[in-house]
N, C-alpha and C positions, 0 to 999 in steps of 0.2 A: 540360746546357743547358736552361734553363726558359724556356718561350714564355708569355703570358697565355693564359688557355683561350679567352677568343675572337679570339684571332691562329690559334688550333689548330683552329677548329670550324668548318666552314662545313657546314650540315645543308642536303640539297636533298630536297625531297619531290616526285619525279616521277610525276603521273595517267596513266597511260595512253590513258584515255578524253579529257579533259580539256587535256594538255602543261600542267599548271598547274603552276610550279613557286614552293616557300615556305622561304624563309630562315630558319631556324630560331636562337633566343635563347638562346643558352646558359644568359644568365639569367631567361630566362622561368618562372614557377612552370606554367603551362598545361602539358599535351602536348600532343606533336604529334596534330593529328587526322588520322586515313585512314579510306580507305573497304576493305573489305575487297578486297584483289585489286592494291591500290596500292601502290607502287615506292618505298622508301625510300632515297634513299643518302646515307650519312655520309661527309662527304670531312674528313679529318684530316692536318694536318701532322705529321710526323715527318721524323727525320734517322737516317734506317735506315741511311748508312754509315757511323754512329758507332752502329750497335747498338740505336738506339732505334725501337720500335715501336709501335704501339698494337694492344691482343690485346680478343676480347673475351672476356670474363671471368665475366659475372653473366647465365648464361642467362637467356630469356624464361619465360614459362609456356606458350607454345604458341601464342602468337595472331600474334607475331609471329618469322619467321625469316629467319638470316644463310642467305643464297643463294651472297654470291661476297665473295673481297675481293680486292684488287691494291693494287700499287704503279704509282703512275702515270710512264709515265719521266719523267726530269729534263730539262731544257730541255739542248739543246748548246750546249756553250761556241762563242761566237766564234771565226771561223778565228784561227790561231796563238794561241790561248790553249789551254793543257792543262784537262782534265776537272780540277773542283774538288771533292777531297772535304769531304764534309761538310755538304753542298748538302744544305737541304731538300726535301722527297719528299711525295707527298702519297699517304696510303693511303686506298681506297674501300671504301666496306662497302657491300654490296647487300643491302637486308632487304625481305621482302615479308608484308604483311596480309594472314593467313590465315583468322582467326580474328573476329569482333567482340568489345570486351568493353575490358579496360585493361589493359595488360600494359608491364613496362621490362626494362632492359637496360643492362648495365656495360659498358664501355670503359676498359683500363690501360693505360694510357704510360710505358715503361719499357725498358730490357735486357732481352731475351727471358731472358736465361739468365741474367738475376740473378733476374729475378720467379719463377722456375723453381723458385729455392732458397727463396723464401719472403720474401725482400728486397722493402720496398712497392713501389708505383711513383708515379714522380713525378708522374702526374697519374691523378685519375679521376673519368668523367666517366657519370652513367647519367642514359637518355632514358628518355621516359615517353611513351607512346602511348594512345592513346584509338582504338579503331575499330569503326566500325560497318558 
């Protein structure tokens, strides 16, 4: 199942200092700017109970790094309706600015355990960060 990538992407840039939060382009050519110390999290659509995930793939250089990821639960179904598989899922990446300087990072959507064998993946998607 293929989504458009920005039905998949919603990027939130969380300040700490600030609570300023920025919706990020998937087609924007810019990166994202941070300040070093600043809270990145990638929220991604996937349907992880058909196997599909999003892994990250194309480490950084060091300025910026993955902290956490999760799966966020799925909403409950309405009383007397049974759990629906296949239900959209949304996975969160936590990345934090370490470093100042420009640094990116890959994202693959895929079967975990097809991408494992060397099979593409359906989608991929890398961010580009600017921090100072």
């Amino acid at each position: 199942m293929r989504f458009p990538l920005s039905a998949l992407l919603a990027l939130t840039l969380a300040v700490s200092a600030t609570a300023s939060t920025v919706v990020f382009n998937p087609d924007a050519k810019q990166p994202v700017r941070l300040r070093r110390g600043d809270i990145l999290l990638l929220k991604l659509n996937a349907v992880t109970d058909g196997g599909y995930v999003w892994s990250y793939v194309l480490k950084s250089a060091g300025k910026i790094q993955l902290v956490s990821q999760a799966v966020a639960p799925q909403p409950k179904p309405k009383p007397g309706q049974p759990p629906m598989v296949g239900m959209p899922s949304v996975m969160v990446f936590t990345f934090k600015a370490v470093k100042a300087g420009d640094d990116k990072f890959g994202m693959a959507y895929g079967r975990s355990w097809e991408m494992k064998t060397g099979a593409k993946p359906s989608q991929l998607l890398t961010v580009r960060v600017r921090i100072r």
